[in-house]
VEXFI-212412 format. One record per residue (C-alpha): residue in one letter; y, x, z. Coordinates in steps of 0.02 Angstrom, whole numbers, padded with zeros to 5 digits, always signed. Each point is the difference from the previous one (the first is absolute). Example, Ala and Ser with C-alpha at 12.3 -4.5 7.8 and 13.67 -1.06 7.14 Angstrom:
2
A-00225+00615+00390S+00172+00069-00033
END
This chain:
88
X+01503+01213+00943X+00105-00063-00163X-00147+00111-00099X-00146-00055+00072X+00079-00202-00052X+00052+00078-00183X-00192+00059-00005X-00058-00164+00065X+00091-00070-00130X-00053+00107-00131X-00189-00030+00048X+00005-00190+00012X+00087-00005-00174X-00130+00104-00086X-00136-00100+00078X+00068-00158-00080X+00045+00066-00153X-00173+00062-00018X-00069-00172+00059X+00124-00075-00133X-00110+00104-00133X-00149-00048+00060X+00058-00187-00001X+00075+00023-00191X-00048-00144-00119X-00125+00030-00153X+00021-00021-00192X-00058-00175-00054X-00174+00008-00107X+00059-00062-00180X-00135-00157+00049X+00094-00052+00147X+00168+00018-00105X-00061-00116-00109X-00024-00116+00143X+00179+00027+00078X+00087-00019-00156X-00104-00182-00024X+00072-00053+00146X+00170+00075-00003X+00020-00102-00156X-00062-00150+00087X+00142+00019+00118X+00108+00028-00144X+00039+00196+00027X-00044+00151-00096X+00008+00192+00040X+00018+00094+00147X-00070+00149+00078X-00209-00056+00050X-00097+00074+00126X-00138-00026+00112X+00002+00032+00188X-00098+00109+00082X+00009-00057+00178X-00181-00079-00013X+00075-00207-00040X-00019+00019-00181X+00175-00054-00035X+00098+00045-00161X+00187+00012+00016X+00123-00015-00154X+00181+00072+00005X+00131-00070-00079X-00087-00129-00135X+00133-00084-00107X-00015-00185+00040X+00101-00158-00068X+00103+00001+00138X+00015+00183+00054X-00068+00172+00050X-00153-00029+00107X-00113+00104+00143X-00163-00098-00034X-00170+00037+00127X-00174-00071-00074X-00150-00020+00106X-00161+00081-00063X-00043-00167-00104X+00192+00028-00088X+00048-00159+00099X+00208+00029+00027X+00010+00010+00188X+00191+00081+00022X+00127-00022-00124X+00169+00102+00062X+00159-00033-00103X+00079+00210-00048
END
């Protein structure tokens, strides 16, 4: 009984670490950087890790941009309008 659970276990986790893969986020085109970086500077931040998600909403998420006030998690719609600004 305790290996069947440990293989039910096992299973499960490689199903959602293979979904996870699946799910990863893309490289931003150096276009779309551009377009980030415009409007991370409107918001008065700079840097941070881009990319684009692949999930089908055309959102671009930013880790850790350097902003006036702090470290920031920033999410962009598909028209670079900030939507979700997280404080790291």
């Amino acid at each position: 009984m305790k290996f069947i659970r440990i293989a039910t276990a096992l299973a499960a986790a490689g199903t959602i670490a293979s979904t996870s893969a699946l799910l990863a986020d893309t490289p931003v085109t150096p276009a779309g950087a551009e377009k980030i970086k415009a409007t991370l500077e409107a918001w008065g931040c700079t840097g941070g890790k881009m990319e684009k998600e692949t999930e089908g909403s055309g959102y671009f998420e930013i880790d850790d941009a350097k902003c006036r006030d702090g470290q920031y998690d920033i999410k962009l719609d598909k028209d670079f309008k900030v939507t979700v600004m997280t404080r790291d």
